[in-house]
Structures are given as structure tokens and as C-alpha cells.
Z-matrix of the N, CA and C atoms (Angstrom, degrees):
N
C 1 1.452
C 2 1.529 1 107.84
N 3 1.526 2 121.20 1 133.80
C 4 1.233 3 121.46 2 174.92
C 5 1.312 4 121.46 3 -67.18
N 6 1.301 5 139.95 4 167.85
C 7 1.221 6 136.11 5 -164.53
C 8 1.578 7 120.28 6 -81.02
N 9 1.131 8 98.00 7 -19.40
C 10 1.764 9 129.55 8 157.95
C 11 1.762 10 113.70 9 -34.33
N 12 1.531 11 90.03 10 -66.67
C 13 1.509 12 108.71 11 177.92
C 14 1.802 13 125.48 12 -88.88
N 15 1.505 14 88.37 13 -10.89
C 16 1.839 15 83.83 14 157.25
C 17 1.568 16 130.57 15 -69.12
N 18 1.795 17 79.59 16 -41.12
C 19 1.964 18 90.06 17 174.41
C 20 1.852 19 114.65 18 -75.51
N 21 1.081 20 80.33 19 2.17
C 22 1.717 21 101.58 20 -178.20
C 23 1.340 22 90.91 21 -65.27
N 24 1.285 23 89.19 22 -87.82
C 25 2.209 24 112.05 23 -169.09
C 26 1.394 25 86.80 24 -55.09
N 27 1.234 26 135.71 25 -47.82
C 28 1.855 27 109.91 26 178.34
C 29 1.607 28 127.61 27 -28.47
N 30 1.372 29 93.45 28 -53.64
C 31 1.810 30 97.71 29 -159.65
C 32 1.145 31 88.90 30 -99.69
N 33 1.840 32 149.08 31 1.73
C 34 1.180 33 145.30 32 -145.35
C 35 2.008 34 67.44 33 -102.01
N 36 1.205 35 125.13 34 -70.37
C 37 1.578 36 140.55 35 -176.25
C 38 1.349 37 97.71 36 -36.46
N 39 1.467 38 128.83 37 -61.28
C 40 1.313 39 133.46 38 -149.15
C 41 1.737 40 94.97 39 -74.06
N 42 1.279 41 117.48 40 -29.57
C 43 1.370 42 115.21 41 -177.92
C 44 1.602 43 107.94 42 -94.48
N 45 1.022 44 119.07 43 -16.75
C 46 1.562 45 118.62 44 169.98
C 47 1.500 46 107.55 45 -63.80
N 48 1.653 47 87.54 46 -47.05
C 49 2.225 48 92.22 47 -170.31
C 50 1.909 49 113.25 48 -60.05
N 51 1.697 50 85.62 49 -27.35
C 52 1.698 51 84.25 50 -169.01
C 53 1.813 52 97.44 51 -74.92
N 54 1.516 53 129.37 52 -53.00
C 55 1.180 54 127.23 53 -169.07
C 56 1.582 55 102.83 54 -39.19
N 57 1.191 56 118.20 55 -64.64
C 58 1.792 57 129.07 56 161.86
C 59 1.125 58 117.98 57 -14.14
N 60 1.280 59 118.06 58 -63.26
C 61 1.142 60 121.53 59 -176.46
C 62 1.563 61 120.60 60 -78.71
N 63 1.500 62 116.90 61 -16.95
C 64 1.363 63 135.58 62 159.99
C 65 1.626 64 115.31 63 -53.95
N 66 1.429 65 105.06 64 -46.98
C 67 1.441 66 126.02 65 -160.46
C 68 1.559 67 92.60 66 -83.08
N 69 1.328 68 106.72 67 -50.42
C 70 1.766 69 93.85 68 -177.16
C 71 1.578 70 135.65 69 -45.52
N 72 1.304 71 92.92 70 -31.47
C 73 1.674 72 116.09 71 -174.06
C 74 1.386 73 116.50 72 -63.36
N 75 1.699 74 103.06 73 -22.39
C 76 1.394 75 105.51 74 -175.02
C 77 1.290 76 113.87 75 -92.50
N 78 1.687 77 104.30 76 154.37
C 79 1.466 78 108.40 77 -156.67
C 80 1.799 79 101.77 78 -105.43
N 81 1.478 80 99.14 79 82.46
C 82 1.363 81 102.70 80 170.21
C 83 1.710 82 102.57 81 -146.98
N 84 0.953 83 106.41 82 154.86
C 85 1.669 84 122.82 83 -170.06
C 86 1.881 85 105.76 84 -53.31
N 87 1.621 86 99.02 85 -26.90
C 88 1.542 87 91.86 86 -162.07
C 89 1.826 88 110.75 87 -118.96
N 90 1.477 89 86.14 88 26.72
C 91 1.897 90 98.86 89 175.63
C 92 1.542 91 103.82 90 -82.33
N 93 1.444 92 118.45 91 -36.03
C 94 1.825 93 100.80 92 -178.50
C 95 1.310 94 120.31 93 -65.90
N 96 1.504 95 107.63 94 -24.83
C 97 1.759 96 129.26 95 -172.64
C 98 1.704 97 98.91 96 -60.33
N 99 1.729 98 110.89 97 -54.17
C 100 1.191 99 138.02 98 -170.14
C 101 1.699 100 106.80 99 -76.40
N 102 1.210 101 119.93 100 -44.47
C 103 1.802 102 123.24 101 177.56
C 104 1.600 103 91.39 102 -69.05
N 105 1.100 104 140.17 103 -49.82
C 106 1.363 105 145.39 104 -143.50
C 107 1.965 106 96.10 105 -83.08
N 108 1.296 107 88.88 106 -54.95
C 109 1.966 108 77.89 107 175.46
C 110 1.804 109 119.16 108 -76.70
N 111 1.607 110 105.72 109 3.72
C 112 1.342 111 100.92 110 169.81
C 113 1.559 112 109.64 111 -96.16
N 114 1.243 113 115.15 112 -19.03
C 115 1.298 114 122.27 113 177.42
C 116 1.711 115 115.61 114 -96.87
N 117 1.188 116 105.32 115 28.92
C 118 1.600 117 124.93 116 162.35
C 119 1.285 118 100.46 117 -120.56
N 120 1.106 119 114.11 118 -48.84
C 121 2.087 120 110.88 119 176.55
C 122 1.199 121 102.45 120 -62.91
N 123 1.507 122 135.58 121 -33.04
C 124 1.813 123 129.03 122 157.15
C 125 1.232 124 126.76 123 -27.14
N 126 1.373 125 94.36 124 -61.96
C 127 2.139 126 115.52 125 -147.00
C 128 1.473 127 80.70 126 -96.31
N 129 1.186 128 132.86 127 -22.77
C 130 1.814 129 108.95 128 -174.69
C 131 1.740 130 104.51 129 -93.65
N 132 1.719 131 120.10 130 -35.31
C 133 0.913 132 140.60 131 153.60
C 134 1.938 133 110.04 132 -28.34
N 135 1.300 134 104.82 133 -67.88
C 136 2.068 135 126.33 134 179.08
C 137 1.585 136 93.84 135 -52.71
N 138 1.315 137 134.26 136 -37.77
C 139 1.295 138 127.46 137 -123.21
C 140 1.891 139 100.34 138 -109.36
N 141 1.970 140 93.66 139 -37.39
C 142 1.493 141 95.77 140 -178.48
C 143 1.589 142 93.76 141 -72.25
N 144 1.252 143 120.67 142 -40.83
C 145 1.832 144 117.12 143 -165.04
C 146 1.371 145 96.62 144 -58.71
N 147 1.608 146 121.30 145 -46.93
C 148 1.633 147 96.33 146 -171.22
C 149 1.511 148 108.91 147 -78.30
N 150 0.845 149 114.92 148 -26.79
C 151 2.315 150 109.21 149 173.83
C 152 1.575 151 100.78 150 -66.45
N 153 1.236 152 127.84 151 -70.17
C 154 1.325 153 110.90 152 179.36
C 155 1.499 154 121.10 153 -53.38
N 156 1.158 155 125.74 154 -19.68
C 157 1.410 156 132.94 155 162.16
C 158 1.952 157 135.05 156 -54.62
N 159 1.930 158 83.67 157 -43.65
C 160 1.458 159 121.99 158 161.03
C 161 1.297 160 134.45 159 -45.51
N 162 1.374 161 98.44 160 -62.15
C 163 1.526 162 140.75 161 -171.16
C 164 1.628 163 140.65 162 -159.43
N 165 1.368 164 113.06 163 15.18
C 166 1.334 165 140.92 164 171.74
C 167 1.133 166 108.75 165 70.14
N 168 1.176 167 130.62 166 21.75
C 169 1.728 168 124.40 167 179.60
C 170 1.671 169 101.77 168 -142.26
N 171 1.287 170 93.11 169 156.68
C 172 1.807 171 107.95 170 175.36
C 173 1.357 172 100.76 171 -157.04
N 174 2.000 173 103.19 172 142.40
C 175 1.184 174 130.03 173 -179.13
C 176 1.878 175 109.90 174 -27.26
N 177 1.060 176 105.70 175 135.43
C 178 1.735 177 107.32 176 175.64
C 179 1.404 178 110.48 177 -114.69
N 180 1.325 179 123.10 178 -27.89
C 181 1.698 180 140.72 179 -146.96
C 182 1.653 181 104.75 180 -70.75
N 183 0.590 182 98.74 181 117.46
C 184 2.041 183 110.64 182 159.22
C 185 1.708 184 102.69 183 -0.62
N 186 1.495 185 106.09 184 -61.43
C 187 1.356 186 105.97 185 -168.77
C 188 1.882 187 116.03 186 -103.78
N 189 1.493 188 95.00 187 111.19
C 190 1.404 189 102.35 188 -167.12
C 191 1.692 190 107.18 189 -54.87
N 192 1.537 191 118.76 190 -4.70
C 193 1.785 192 96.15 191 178.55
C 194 1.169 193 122.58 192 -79.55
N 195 2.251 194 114.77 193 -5.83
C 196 1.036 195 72.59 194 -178.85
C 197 1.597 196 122.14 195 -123.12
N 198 1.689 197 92.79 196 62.21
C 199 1.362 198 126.30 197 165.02
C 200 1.844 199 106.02 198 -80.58
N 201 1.353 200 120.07 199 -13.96
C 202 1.239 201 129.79 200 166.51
C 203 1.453 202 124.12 201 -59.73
N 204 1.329 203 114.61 202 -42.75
C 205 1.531 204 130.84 203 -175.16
C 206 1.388 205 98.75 204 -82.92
N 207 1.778 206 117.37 205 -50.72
C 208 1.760 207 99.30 206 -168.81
C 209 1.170 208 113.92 207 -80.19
N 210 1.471 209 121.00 208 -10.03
C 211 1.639 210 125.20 209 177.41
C 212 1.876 211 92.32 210 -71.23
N 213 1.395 212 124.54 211 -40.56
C 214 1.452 213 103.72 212 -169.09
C 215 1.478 214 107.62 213 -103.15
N 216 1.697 215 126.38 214 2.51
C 217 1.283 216 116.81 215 137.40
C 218 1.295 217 121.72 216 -54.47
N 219 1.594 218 125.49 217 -62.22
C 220 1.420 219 106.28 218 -155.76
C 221 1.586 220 122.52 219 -106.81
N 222 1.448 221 96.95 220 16.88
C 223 1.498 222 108.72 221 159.77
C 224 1.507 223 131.56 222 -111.17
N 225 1.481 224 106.40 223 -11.60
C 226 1.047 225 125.77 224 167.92
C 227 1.871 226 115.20 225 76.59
N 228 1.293 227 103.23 226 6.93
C 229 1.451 228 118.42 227 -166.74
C 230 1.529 229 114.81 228 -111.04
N 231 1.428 230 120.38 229 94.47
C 232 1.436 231 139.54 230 -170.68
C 233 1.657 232 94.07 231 -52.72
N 234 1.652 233 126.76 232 -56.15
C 235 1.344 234 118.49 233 -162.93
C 236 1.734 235 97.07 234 -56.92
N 237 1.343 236 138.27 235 -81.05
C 238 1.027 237 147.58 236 -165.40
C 239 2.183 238 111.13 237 -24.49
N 240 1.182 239 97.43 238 -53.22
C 241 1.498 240 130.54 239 -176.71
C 242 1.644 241 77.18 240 -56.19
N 243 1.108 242 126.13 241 -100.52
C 244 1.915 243 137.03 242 -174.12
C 245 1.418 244 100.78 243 -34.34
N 246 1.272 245 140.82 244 -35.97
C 247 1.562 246 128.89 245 171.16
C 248 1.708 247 113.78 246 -78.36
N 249 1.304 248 109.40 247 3.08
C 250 1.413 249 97.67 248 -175.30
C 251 1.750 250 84.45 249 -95.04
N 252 1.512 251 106.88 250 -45.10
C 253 1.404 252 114.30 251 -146.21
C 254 1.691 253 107.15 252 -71.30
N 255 1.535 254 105.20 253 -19.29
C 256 1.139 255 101.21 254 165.20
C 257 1.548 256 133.06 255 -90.21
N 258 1.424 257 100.70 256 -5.86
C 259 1.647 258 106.94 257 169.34
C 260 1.646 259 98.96 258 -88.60
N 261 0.910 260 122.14 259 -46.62
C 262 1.691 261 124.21 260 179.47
C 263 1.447 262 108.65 261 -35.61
N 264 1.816 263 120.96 262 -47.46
C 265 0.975 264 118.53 263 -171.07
C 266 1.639 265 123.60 264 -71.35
N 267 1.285 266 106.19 265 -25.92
C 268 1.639 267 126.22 266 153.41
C 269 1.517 268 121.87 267 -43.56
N 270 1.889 269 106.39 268 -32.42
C 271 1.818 270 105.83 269 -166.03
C 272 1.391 271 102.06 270 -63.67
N 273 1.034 272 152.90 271 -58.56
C 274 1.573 273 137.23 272 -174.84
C 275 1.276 274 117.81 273 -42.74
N 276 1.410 275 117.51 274 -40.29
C 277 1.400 276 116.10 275 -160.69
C 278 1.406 277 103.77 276 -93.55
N 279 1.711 278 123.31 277 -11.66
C 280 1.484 279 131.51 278 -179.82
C 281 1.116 280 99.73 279 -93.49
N 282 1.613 281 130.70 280 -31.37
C 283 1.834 282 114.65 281 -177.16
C 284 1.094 283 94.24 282 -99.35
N 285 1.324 284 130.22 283 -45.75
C 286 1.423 285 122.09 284 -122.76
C 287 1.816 286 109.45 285 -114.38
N 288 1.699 287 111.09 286 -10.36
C 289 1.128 288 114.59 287 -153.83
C 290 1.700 289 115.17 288 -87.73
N 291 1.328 290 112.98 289 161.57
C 292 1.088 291 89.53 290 167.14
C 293 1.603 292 127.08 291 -121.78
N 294 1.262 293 105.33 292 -0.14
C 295 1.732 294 115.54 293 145.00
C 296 1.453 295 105.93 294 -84.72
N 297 1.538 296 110.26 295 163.16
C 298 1.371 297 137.38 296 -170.04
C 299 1.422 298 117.59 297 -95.42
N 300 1.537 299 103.81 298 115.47
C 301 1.742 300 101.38 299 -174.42
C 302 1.433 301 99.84 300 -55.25
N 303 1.438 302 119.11 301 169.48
C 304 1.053 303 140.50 302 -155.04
C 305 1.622 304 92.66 303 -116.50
N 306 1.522 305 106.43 304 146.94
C 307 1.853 306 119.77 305 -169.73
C 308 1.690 307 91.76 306 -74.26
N 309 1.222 308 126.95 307 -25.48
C 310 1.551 309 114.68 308 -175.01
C 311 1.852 310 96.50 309 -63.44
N 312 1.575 311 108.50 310 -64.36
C 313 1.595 312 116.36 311 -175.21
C 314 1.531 313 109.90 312 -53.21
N 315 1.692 314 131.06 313 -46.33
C 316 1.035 315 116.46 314 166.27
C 317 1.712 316 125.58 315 -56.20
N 318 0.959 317 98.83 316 -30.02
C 319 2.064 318 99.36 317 165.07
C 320 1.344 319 112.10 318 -45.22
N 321 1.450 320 97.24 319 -67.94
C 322 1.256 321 104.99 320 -156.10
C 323 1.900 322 111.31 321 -67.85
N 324 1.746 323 115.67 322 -19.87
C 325 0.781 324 110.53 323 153.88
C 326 1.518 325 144.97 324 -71.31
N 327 1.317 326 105.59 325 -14.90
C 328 1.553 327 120.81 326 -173.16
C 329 2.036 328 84.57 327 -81.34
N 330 0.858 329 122.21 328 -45.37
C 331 1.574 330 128.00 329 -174.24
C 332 1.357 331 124.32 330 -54.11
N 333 1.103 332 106.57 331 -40.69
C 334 1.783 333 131.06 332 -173.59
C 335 1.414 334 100.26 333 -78.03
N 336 1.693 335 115.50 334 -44.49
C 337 1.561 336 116.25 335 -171.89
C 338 1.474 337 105.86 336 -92.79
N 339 1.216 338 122.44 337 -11.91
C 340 1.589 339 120.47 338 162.93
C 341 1.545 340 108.90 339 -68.12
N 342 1.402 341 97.45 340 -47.89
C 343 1.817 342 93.90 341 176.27
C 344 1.289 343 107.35 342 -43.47
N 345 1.154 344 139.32 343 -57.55
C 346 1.870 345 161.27 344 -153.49
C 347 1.457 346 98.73 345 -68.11
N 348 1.470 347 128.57 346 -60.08
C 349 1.298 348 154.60 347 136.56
C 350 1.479 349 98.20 348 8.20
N 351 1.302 350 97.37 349 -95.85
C 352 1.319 351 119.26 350 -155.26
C 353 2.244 352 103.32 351 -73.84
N 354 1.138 353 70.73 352 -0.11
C 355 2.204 354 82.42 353 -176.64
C 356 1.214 355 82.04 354 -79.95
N 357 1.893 356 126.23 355 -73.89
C 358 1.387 357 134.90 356 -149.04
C 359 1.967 358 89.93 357 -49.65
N 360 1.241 359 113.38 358 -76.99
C 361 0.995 360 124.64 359 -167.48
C 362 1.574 361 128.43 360 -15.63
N 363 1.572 362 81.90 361 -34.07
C 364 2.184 363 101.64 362 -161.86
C 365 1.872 364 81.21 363 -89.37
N 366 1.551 365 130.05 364 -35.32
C 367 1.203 366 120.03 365 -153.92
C 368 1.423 367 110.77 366 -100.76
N 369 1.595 368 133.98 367 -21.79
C 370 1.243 369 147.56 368 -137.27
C 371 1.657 370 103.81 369 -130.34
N 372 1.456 371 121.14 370 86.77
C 373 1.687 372 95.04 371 173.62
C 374 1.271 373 103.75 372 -114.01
């Protein structure tokens, strides 16, 4: 990916995390369900900018985990790799579910993809 499109997926993340964090605030039963699948479009969003940033490539495959392995191949950074993998584990239940993630799991997801966030940010100008 050209460097064009890293800062792309940068602010594409940075504006996913903020909608999330917009959505959380609201006081309806089905905003963590709704913050929680915007804060998977974040951390996968954070994750291609810092690998293509890394090493010019980011995960393409059907299955976003295993954007898990090349984020902790080519950054070399176990924490980053564990904040994707734990927002990843949220994506079913943030797009796809049909009970409502829970405000503890949406935390912890808005947290994991700020880490990612704030990774692209330090790596991507």
C-alpha cells in the first residue's frame, strides 16, 4: 500500500474510534453492541496502517485473525498483536449478534482499539 493509503486507514480508524465513542455515550441498550462493531472497524482499520507502514502490506484474507500474526510479525510487538486479538474476538457479537455486548466488553473494546489508534498514529504520517 502506498503511503497515501496508510494515512488513509489511519484517520479511516481514528474516525471509526471517535463514532464509537460517540455511540457509547448514548443511553440505549444497543449502543455497546453498536460502539463495539465501530471499534473493530478501528483496530483492524489502526492495524493495516501500521503493517503497511512496517512493511508495505496488510492482511487481505476473509478471516480478519490472521491480521493477528502479521501485525506481531512485522512489528515485533506482542502487546499490539493481543489488542487486536482481543477486539477481534468482540467482531461477531459487535456486527453480527443478536444479543447486546455488554458495557464491561464494549470498554474493553473501545481500549484495545485506542491502543491500535494511537499505535497507527505514533507510526503513520
Amino acid at each position: 500500500m502506498h503511503r497515501g493509503g496508510r494515512a488513509h486507514r489511519r484517520q479511516q480508524a481514528q474516525l471509526y474510534l471517535e463514532a464509537a465513542l460517540l455511540v457509547q455515550s448514548e443511553d440505549l441498550a444497543e449502543a455497546a453492541t453498536v460502539a463495539t462493531g465501530n471499534a473493530v472497524l478501528a483496530a483492524i482499520a489502526a492495524a493495516d496502517a501500521i503493517c503497511c507502514a512496517a512493511a508495505g502490506i496488510r492482511s487481505r484474507g476473509q478471516d480478519h485473525r490472521q491480521a493477528i500474526g502479521l501485525l506481531q510479525e512485522v512489528t515485533g510487538d506482542a502487546a499490539l498483536a493481543r489488542a487486536l486479538r482481543d477486539v477481534l474476538d468482540l467482531k461477531d457479537a459487535g456486527h453480527y449478534g443478536l444479543s447486546d455486548v455488554s458495557r464491561a466488553n464494549c470498554t474493553t473494546a473501545l481500549r484495545r482499539a485506542q491502543t491500535l489508534v494511537d499505535a497507527a498514529a505514533d507510526r503513520v504520517r
